[in-house]
N, C-alpha and C positions, 0 to 999 in steps of 0.2 A: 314801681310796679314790677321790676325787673328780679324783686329776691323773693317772687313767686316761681319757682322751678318746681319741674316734676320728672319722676323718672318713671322708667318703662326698661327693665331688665339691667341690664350696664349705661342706658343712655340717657344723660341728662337731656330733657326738653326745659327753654328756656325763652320764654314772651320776649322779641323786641316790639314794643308801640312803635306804630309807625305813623301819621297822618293824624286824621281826626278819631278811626275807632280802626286802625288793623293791628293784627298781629304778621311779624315774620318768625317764625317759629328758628330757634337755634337747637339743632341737634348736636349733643357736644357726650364725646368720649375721651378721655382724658385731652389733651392739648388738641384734639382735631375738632371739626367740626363740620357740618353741612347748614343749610338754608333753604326753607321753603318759603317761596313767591317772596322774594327779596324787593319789595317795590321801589323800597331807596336805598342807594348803596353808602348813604353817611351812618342810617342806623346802622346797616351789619357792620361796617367799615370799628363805628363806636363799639359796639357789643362785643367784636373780636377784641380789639384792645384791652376791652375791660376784663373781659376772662383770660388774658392770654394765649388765644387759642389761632390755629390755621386754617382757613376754609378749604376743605379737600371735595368740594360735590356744589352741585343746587337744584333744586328741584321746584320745577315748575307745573301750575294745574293749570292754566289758563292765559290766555295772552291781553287780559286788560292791564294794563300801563302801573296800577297802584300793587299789581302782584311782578311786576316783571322788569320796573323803571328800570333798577338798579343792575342789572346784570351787567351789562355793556362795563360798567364801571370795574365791577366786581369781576370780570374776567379778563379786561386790560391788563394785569400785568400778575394772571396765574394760568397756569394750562392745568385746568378741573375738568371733569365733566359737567353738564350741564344739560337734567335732562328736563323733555318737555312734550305736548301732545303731540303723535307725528304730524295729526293732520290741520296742524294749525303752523301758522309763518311765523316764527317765535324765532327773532336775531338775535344768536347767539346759543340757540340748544345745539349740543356737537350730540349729543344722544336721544332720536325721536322715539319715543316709547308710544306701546299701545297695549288694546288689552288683553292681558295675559302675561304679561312682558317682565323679567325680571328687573328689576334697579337690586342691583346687589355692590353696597357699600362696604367693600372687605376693611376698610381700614378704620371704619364705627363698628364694623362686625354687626351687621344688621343688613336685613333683602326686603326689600317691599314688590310687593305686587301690586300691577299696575291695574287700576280699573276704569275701565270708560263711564263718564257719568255725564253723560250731555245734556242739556237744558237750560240752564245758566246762560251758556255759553253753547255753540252745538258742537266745539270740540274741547269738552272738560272731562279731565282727569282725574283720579284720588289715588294717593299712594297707603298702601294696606300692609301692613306686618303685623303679627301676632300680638295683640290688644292693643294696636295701634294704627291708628285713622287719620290720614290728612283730604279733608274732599275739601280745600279750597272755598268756594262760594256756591257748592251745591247745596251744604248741611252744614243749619245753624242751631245753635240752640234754642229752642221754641220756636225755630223759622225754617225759612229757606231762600235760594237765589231768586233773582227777579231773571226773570225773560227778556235775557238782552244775546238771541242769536239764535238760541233751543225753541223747542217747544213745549206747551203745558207736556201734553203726552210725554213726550223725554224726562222730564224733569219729575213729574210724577214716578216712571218704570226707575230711574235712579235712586229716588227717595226709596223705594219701596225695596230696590237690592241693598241698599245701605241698612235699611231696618233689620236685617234679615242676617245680618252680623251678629256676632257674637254679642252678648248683651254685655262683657264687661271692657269691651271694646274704646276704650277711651280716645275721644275725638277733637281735634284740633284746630279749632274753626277760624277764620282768617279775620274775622270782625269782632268787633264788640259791639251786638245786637242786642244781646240779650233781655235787657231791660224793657228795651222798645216792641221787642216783641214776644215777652210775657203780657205786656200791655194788651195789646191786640189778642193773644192766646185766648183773654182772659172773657172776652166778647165772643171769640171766636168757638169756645171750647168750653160753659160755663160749666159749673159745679163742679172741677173738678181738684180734688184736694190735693191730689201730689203735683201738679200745678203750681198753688199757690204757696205753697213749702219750697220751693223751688225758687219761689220767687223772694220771699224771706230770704232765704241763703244767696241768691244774688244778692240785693239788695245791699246787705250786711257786708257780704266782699267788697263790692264797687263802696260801699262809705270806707273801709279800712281800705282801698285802693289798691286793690289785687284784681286780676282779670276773674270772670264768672267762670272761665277755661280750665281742663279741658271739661267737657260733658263726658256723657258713657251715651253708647246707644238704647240698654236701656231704658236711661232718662227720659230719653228722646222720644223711644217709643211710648210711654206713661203722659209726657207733657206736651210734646212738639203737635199741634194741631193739624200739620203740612205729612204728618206718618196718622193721621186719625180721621181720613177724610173716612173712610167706612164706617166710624162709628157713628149710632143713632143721633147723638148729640149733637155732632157736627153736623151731619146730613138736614137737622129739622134747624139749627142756626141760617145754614143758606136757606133754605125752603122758608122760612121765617121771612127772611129779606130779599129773597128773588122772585116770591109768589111762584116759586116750580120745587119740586122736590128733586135732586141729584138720583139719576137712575143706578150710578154706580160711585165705586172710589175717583173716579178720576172725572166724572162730571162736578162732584166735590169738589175736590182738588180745584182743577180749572176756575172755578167760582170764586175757593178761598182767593186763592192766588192773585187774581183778577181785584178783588175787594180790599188785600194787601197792600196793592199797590197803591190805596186812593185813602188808607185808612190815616 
């Protein structure tokens, strides 16, 4: 799965699987590299070897264990930076960022901005540079995070600043969901054809055994059900199955979300 790489200006982005469906993303410019939500430090440990390369950074969105195991390992016997949300207790971030906040990587030659995106989690992170998107477990494709810390409301105002991104904005989601929740989309959201073209082309990758990754926001906005609670479609899906019709986006939302969880 690993000689699916992609780039974004000079910098190679590169899937480590990790677990059952994650990714740790390798950002690699010539022999260096960084790491987003490193869960285990045998994959990055692997990955590095196999490219040759140094880890000079890490970057963390959120403090659950399958984005975060591996630091401790991973920073035993290097002095990196290592950054991560301020307001979360994350051992081993030497750099607490927040929002607004540059991460400026002189030695990939790349700055991300840091964005608060809480809901998932109620202190989640995404790191943003120009047509590039790391939100962790807020923003999946055709999905989104489960409410484990946030609130719907949070997680709702999040999705809805991530939408609002640049549309060719390419996004790099930390799971391999996709499948699973095109499935659900597809109930959630019917008739809708760029949708299910979408799901074709999953489909197609996951049998030749490439990640669905990265999306665009675009995409997201045309297919992800979790940015379409205001549409008519969606809003008479719950009202269908709650016997109440959603007053607004986010009585939506709340509903999908909630029905997500049990689907």
């Amino acid at each position: 799965m690993n000689d699916q790489h992609s780039k974004i200006g000079s910098i190679e982005i590169i899937p480590l699987p990790a677990f059952r469906d994650n990714y740790l993303w390798l950002l690699r410019r010539g022999q260096l590299a960084a790491v987003v939500d490193p869960g285990d430090a045998a994959v990055v440990e692997d990955g590095l070897a196999a490219q040759g390369l140094d880890l000079c950074a890490i970057l963390l969105t959120h403090h659950h264990a399958d984005h975060v195991g591996g630091v401790a390992e991973l920073i035993a016997s290097r002095d990196i930076p290592v950054f991560g949300p301020a307001t979360a207790d994350i051992e081993g971030v030497n750099n607490p960022v927040a929002e607004g906040d540059e991460v400026n990587l002189d030695r990939l030659g790349i700055r991300f901005r840091v964005l608060e995106v809480p809901g998932h989690t109620a202190s989640h992170i995404a790191y943003l540079a120009p047509g590039l998107l790391f939100p962790g477990d807020t923003l999946f494709s055709a999905g989104c995070g489960r409410l484990l810390g946030g609130t719907a409301a949070q997680l709702h105002a999040s999705l809805r600043r991530l939408a609002e991104l640049p549309g060719d904005t390419a996004v790099y989601c930390t799971h391999e969901y996709t499948l699973a929740n095109l499935a659900f989309a597809r109930v959630a959201d019917p008739g809708n054809p760029e949708r299910d073209e979408w799901l074709v082309e999953c489909e197609a990758r996951r049998d030749a055994g490439q990640p669905t990754l990265p999306t665009t926001i675009e995409r997201e906005r045309r297919v992800n059900p979790f940015l379409r609670t205001g549409e008519p479609a969606v809003m008479g899906v719950i009202a269908d199955r709650t016997g109440w019709r959603p007053r607004d986006s986010l009585e939506c939302f709340t509903a999908l979300r909630a029905w997500k969880d049990v689907f």
